[in-house]
C-alpha positions in Angstrom: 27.1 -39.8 -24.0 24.1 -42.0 -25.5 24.8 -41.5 -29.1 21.7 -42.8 -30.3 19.8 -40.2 -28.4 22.5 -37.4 -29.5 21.7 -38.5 -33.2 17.4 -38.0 -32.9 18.0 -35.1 -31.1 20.3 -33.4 -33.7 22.9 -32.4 -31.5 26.4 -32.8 -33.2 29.1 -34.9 -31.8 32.0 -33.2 -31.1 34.3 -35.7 -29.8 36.1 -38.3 -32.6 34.9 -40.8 -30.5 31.1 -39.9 -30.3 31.7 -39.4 -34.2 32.7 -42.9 -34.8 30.1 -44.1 -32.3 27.5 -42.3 -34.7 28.9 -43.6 -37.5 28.8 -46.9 -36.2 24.7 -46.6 -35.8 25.0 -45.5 -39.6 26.4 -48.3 -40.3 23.6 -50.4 -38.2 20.7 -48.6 -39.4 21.9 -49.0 -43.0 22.7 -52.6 -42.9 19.9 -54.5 -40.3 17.8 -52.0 -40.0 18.1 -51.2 -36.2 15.4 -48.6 -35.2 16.6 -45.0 -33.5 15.1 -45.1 -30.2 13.8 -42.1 -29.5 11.7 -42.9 -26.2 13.0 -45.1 -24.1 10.0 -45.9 -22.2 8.5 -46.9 -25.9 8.1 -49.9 -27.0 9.1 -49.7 -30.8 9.0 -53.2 -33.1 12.3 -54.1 -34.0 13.1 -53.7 -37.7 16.0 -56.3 -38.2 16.4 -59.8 -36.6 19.4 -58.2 -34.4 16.7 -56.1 -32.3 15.0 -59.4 -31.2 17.6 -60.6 -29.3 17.4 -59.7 -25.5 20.6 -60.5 -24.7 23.0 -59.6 -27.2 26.5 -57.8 -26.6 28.3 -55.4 -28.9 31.6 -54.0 -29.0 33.8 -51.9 -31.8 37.3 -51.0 -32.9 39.2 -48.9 -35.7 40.4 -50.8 -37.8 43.0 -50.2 -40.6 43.0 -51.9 -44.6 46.2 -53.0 -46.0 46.5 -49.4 -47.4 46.2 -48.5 -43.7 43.3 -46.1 -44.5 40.4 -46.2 -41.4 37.7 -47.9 -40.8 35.0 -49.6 -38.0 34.3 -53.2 -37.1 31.5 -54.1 -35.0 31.3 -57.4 -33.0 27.8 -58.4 -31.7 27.6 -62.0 -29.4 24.2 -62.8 -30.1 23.8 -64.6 -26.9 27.0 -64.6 -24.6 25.4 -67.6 -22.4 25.1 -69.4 -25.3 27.9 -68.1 -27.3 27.8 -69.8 -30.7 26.5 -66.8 -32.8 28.2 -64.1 -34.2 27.9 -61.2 -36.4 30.3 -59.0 -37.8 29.7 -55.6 -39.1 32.2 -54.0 -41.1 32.8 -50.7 -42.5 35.7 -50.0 -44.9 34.7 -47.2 -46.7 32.7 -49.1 -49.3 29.1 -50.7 -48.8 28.6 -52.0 -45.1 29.5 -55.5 -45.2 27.8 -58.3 -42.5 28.9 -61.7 -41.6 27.6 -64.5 -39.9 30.2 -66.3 -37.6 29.9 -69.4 -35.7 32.0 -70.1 -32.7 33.4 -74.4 -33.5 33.9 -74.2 -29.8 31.2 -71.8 -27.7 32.1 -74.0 -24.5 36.2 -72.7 -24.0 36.5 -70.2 -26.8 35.0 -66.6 -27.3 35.7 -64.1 -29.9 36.5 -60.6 -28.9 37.9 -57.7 -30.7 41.3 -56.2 -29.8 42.3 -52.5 -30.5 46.1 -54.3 -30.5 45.0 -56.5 -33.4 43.1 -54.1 -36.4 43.1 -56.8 -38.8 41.3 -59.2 -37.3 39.7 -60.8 -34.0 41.2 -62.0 -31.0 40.1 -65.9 -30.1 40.2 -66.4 -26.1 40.9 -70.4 -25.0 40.8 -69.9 -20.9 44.1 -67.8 -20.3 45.6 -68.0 -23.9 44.3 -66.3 -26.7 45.5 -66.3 -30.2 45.0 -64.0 -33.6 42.7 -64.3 -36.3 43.7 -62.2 -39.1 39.9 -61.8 -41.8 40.2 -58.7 -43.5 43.3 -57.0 -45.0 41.3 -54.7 -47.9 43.2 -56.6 -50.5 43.1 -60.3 -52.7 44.3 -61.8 -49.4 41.5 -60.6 -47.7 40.0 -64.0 -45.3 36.3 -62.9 -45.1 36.0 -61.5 -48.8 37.7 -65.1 -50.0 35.9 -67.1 -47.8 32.4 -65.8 -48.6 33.1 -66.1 -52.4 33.4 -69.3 -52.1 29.7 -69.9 -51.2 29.8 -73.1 -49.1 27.1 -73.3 -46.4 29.8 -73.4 -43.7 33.8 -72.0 -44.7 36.1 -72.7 -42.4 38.4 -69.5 -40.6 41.4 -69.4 -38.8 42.3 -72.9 -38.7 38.6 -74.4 -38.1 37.9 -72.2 -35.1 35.3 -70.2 -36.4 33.0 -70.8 -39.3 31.5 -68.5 -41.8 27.9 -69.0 -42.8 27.2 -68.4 -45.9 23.9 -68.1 -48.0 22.7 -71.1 -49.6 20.1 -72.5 -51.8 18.0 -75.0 -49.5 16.6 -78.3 -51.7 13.1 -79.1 -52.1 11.6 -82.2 -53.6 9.6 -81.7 -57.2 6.3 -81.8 -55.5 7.2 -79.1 -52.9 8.2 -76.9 -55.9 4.7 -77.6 -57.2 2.8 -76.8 -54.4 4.8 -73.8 -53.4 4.2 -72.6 -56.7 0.4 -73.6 -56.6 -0.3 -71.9 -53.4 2.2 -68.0 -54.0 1.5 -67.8 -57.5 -2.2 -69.2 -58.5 -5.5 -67.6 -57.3 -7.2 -70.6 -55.1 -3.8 -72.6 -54.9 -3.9 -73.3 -51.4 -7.2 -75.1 -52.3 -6.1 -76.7 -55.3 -3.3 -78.2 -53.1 -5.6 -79.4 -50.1 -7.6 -80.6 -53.6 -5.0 -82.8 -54.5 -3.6 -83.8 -51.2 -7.2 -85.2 -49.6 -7.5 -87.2 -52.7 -4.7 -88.7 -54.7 -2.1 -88.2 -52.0 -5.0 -89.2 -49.1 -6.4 -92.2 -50.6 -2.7 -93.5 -51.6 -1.6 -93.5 -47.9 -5.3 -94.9 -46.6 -4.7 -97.9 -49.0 -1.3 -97.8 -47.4 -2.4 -97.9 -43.9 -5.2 -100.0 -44.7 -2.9 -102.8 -46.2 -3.5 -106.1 -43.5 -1.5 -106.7 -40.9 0.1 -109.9 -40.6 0.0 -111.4 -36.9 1.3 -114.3 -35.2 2.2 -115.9 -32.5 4.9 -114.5 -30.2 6.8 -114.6 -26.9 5.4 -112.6 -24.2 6.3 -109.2 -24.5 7.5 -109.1 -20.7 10.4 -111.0 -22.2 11.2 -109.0 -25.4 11.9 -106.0 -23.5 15.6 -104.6 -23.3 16.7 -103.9 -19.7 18.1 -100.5 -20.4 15.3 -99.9 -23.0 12.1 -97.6 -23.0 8.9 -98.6 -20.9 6.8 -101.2 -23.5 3.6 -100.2 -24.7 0.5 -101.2 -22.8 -1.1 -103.8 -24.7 -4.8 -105.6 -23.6 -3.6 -108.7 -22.1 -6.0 -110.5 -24.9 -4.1 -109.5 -27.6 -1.1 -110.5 -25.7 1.1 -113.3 -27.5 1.0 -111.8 -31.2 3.9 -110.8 -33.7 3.1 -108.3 -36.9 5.4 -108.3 -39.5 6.5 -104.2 -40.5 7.1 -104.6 -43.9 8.0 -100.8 -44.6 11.0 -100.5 -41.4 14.0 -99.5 -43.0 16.1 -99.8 -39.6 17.7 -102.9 -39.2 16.9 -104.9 -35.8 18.7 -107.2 -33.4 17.0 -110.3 -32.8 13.6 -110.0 -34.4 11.0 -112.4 -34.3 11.3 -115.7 -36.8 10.0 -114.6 -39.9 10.8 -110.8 -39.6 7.7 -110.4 -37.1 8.2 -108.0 -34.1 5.8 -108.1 -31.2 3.6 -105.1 -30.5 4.3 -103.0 -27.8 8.0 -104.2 -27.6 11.3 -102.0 -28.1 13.7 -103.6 -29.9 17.3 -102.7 -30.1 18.6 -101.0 -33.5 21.2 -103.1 -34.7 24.9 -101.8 -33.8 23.4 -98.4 -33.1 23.6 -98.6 -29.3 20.7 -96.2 -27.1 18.4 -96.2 -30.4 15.4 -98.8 -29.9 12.6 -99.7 -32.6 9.0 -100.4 -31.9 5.6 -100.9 -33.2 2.0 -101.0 -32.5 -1.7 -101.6 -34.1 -3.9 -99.3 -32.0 -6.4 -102.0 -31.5 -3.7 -104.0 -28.9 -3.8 -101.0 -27.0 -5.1 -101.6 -23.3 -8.5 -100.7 -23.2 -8.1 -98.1 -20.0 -6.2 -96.6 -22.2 -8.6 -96.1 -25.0 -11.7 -95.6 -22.9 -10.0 -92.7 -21.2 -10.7 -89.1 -21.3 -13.3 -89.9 -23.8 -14.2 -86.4 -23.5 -11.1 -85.4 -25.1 -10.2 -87.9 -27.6 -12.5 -88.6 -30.2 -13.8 -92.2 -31.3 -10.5 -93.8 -34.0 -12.1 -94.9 -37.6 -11.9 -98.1 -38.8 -8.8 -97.4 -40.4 -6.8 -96.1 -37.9 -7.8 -98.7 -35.3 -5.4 -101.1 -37.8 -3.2 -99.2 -39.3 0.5 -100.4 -38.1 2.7 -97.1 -36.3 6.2 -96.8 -35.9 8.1 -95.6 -33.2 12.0 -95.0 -33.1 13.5 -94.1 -28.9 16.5 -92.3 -28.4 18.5 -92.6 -25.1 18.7 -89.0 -23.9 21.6 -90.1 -21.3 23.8 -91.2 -25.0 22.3 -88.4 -27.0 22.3 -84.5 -27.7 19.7 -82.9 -29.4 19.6 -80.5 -31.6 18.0 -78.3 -34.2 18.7 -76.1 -37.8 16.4 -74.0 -39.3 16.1 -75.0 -43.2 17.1 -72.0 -45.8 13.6 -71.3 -46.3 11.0 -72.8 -43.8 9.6 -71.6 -41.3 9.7 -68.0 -42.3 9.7 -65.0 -39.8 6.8 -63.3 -41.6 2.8 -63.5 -41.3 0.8 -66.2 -42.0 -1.9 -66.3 -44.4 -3.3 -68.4 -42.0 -4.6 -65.6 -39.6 -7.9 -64.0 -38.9 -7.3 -60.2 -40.7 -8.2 -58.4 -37.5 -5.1 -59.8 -36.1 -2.7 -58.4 -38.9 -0.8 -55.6 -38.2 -0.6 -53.8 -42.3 2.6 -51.9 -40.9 4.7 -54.3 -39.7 6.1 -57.2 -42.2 5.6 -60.1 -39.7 4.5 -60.9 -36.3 7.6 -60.3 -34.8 8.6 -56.9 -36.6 10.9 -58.1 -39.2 9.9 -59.9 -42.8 13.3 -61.8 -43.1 16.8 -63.4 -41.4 19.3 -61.3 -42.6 22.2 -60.7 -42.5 21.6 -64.2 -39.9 22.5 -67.4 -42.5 20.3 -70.5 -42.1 21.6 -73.4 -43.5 19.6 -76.4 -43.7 22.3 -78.7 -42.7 23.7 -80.5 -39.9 26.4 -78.1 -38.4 30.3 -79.8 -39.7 31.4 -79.9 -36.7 28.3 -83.0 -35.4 28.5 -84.9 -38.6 30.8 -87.4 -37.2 28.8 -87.8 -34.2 25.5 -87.4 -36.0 22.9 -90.6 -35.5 19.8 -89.5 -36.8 18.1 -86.7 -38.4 14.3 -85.9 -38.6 12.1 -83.2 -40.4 11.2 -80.7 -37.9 7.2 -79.2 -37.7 5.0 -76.8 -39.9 6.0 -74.0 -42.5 5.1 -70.5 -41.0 2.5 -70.7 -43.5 0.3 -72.9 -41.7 2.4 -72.3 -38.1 -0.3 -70.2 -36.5 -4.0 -70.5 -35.6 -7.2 -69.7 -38.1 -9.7 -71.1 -35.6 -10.7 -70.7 -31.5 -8.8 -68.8 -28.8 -5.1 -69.0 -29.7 -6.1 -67.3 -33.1 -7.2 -64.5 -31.2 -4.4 -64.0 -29.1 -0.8 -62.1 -30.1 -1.2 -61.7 -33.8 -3.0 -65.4 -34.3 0.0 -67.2 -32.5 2.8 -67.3 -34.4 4.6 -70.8 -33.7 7.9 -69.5 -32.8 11.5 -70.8 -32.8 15.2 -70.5 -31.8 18.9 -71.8 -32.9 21.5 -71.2 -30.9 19.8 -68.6 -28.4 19.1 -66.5 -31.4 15.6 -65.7 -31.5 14.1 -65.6 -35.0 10.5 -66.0 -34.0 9.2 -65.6 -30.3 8.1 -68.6 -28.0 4.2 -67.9 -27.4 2.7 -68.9 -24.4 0.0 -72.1 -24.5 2.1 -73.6 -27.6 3.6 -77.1 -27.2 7.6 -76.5 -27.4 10.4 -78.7 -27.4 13.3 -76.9 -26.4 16.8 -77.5 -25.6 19.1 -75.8 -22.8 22.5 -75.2 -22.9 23.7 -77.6 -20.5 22.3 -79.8 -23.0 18.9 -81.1 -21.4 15.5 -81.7 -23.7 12.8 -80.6 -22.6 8.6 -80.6 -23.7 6.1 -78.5 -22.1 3.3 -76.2 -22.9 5.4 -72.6 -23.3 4.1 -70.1 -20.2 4.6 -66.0 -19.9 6.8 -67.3 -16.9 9.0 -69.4 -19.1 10.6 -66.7 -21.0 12.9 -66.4 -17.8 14.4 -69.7 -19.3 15.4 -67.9 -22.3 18.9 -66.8 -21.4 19.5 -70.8 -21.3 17.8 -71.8 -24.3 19.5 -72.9 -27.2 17.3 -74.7 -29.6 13.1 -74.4 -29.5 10.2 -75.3 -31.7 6.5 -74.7 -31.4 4.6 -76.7 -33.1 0.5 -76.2 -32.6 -1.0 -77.7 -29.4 -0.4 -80.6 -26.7 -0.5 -84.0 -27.8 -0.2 -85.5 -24.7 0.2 -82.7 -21.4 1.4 -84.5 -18.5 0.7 -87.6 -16.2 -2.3 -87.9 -14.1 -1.7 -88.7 -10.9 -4.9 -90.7 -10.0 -4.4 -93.2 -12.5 -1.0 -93.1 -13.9 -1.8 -92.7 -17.2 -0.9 -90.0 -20.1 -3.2 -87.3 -20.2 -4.2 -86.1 -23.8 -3.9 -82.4 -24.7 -7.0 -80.8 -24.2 -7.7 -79.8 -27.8 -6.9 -83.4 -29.3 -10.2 -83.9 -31.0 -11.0 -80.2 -31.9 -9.8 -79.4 -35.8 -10.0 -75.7 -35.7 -9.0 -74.5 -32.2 -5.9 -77.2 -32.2 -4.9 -76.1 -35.7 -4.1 -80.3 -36.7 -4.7 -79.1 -40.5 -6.4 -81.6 -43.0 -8.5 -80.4 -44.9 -11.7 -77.7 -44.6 -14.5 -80.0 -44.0 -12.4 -81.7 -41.0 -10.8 -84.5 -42.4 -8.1 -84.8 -40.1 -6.9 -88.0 -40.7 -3.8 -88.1 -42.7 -0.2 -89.3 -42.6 1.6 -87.7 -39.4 4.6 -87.4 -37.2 4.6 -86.7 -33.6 7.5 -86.9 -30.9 7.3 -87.6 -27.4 9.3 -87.5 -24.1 9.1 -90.9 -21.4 10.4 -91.1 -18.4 11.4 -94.9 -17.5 13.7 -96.6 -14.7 15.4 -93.2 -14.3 16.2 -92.8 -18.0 14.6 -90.4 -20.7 13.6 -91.4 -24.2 12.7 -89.0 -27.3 10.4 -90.6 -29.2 9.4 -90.6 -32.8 6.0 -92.0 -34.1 5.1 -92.2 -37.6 1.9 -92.9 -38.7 0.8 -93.8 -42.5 -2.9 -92.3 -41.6 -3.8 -91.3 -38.5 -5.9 -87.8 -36.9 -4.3 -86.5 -33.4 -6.5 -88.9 -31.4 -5.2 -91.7 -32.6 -1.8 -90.2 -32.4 -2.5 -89.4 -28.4 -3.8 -93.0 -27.8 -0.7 -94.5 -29.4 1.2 -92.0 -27.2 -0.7 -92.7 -24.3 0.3 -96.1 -24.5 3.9 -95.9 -24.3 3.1 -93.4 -21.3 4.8 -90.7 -22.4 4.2 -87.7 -20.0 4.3 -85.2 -22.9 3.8 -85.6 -26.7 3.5 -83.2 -29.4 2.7 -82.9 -33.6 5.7 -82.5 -36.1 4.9 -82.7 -39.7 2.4 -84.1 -41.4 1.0 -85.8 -45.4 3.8 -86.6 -47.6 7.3 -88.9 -46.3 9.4 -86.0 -47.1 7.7 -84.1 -43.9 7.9 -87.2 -42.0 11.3 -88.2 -42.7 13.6 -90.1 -40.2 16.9 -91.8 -40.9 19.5 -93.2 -38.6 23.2 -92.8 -39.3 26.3 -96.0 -38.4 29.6 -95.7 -39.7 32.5 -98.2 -40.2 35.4 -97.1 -40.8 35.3 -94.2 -43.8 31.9 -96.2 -44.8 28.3 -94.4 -44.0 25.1 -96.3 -43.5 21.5 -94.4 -44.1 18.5 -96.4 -42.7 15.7 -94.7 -43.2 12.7 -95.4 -40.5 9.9 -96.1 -43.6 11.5 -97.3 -46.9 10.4 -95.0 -48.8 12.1 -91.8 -47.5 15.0 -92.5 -49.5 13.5 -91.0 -52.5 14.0 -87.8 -50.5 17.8 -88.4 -50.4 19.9 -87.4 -53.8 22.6 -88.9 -55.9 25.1 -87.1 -58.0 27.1 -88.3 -60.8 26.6 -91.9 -58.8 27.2 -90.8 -55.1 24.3 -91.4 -52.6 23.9 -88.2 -50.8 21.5 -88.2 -47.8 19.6 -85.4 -46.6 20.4 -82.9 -44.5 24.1 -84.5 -43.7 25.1 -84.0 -47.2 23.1 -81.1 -49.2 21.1 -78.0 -47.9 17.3 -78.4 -47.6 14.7 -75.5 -47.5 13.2 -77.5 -44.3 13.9 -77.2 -40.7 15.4 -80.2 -38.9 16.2 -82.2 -35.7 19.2 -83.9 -35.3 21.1 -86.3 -32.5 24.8 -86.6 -31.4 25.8 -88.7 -29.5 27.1 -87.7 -26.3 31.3 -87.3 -26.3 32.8 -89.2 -23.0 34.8 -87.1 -20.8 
């Protein structure tokens, strides 16, 4: 009997069974909001983050306190292909309780319910399976202990299981401000773009127009690691030279004398093995390069043309990537951003649902990867500015909400013509520009992020070369922010994927001040065959470090100096972001690889 048509109908259940089944949907409605369906050929929005998922399986038992009165738990896999995500929905009589539980090992070990076993849930390794008692109704009681104790992650049964709990994410003193600026005060958002295109803006121009030193150096042909990423192509006039990157906080093997490195070139991150370090003045870049698709890319500045970039390469073949939504950012609900026609009034987002809950975001690099974690990196926009004002795409499903997964769980969905870097779950990175046709994907998916528009969309196959996206040098339709009147040339991150010598490289550019044209030229140049915009104006949205460890000992190198100041210390103790405290932002993180 379909209980949740027996329940809109108003017949009565008659059975114990269909009673418990009803109560369960109580329970449901009550606690994430999970809409009646009472046509099943309609399409109704989903009230709670549960009804986005596509995929999700649910089962229930009685269950007993330790005064052995009655009660119901409900056990919902978020995504059994992916299997990390849990949530638990319990009723004892009391309030409806929900927790967030993640699976320490989704590859062997899934978490079932067992009618034998009303205290807790059964944990299945292969052929053996083993009990994990969480809820006894009393001071013992796992779950209710556990959650009191309010860390971000709190360990269950032994470390198999995890419960995520609700944190407060950091943000930096000038995030505070300009949050404040732009919810609370009439005109803030202005104010802030005020501020930002001139204090902040001419701060980072003096920065990126500071001279760059350059010298003579050995070919690049011979500074170029073996294993390492294809080098930059350079004009063959400018060949010979060596700059000196006075901001690089990652330490080198082997750099030029006098601290120079030569353009172009990857250099090896000292006793971090599969990481590699580059640089590049746009002005060395070949000149095919810059006098192609001129019709795309607009004209760099004087500025731009000098200003030193930084590039970090990971070796996909030594790393996993990975990503964690930040407490706060992105949100799930509209952006101001939006043309008002393409607002729905009745629903609190574009997606249905206004928040997360009862889902837990942390902000933090899951436990279980520190010890394997070698870098972290700040992921793309705040929903705020994550969808389209301008052109086509802000005319198209609700102004194009950039959308976003962890662990299979959908909290925002992918929209077609967005650039997305995604993950699958046999642990392959991808980049593309998201299609209608690539939602069959989605079953495999465990981490995506849209962020805006192509960078760089492909390889052509006439000349070889990168091929820009084709809304690089248009400010309103590509949604590159800056300010109103088109300034787009500010501090940015982009990544990028390259394929070279049957090995693929992420890579992470950095530039102090810089518009997306200049970005795609400096992406172009390292031929990367797909390249898209992260973060942008301030070093605490462009923030990279890189992680080695000796012994008990940590080591933080940050790609630009001054990130650091984003990282904390209490009472003495260094604490770096994102490894060691929550943050409000979203995030990118590597592992490297475990050997068979």
């Amino acid at each position: 009997m379909n209980f949740s048509n027996s329940l809109a109908s108003g017949k009565k259940c008659k059975s114990r069974r269909c009673r418990y089944w009803v109560r369960l949907f109580v329970i449901l409605l009550v606690s994430i909001g999970t809409p009646i369906p009472r046509d099943p050929s309609a399409s109704a929005a989903p009230e709670s983050i549960v009804g986005l998922q596509p995929f999700l399986q649910s089962s229930s038992i009685e269950i007993k306190n330790a005064e052995g009165s009655r009660g119901l738990a409900t056990l919902i896999n978020l995504n059994p292909s992916i299997n990390a995500w849990y949530l638990l929905l319990l009723d004892r009589g009391a309030a409806a309780e929900s927790y967030h539980l993640e699976n320490a090992d989704p590859k062997r070990q899934r978490l079932v319910l067992d009618s034998r076993n009303p205290y807790g849930l059964a944990i299945r390794h292969g052929k053996e399976s083993s009990v994990c008692e969480l809820w006894a109704g009393n001071s013992s009681d796992n779950l209710r202990q556990s959650r009191k104790s309010k860390v971000p992650y709190a360990p269950l049964c032994d470390g198999k299981l995890y419960l995520r709990n609700p944190t407060k994410g950091h943000q930096t003193p000038i995030e505070a401000v300009t949050e404040f600026l732009r919810k609370e005060v009439p005109g803030g958002e202005e104010l802030v773009s005020f501020v930002r295109d001139t204090f902040f803006a001419y701060r980072y121009e003096k920065k990126a127009e500071e001279k760059v030193e350059a010298r003579p150096s050995e070919p690049l042909s011979q500074r170029q690691p073996d294993s390492g990423p294809a080098p930059a192509l350079l004009d063959p006039k400018e060949s010979g030279r060596s700059v000196k990157p006075t901001d690089l906080g990652i330490e080198i093997q082997e750099p030029d004398p006098g601290g120079g490195m030569a353009p172009g070139a990857w250099y090896p991150a000292k006793d971090n093995p599969g990481i590699y370090v580059s640089v590049i003045v746009p002005n060395l870049i070949a000149p095919e390069v810059m006098r192609s698709h001129k019709g795309v890319v607009l004209d760099l500045d004087s500025v731009e043309r000098v200003g030193l970039v930084y590039l970090v390469a990971f070796d996909l073949s030594l790393f996993d990537l990975h990503f964690t939504l930040g407490t706060e950012h992105p949100g799930v609900g509209w952006s101001s951003h939006i043309p008002d026609q393409m607002r729905n009034q009745a629903l609190p987002g574009p997606d249905g649902i206004g928040t997360s809950a009862p889902l837990v975001r942390t902000g933090l690099v899951n436990p279980m990867d520190v010890s394997r974690t070698v870098a972290t990196f700040t992921g793309g926009f705040k929903r705020l500015h994550g969808a389209f004002k301008y052109g086509p795409l802000s005319l198209k499903n609700h102004g194009s909400h950039y959308g976003f997964l962890e662990n299979g769980v959908v909290f925002s969905r992918l929209q077609p013509e967005l650039a997305t870097i995604y993950v699958l779950n046999d642990g392959s990175t991808e980049m593309k520009t998201w299609t209608q046709k690539d939602d069959d994907l989605l079953p495999g998916v465990k981490y995506a992020r849209q962020n805006g528009v192509p960078i760089i969309d492909g390889i052509s196959h006439d000349t070889g070369l990168s091929v820009p996206g084709s809304l690089v040098g248009q400010w309103g339709a590509g949604n590159w922010s800056g300010s109103e009147d088109k300034k787009l040339r500010t501090m940015r991150a982009g990544v990028g994927l390259q394929e070279f010598n049957k090995r693929r490289f992420l890579i992470y550019a950095f530039f102090w001040s810089a518009t997306p044209s200049a970005m795609a030229r400096v992406f172009q140049a390292y031929q990367c065959r797909y390249a898209m915009l992260l973060d942008m104006n301030a070093l605490v949205h462009t923030y990279l470090a890189v992680y080695q460890r000796t012994g008990a000992n940590l080591y933080v190198q940050h790609l630009i100096r001054g990130m650091s100041e984003v990282d904390l210390t209490v009472k003495g103790r260094y604490i770096p972001r994102f490894l060691g405290y929550a943050d409000d932002r979203d995030l990118f993180y590597l592992t490297r690889k475990e050997v068979p």
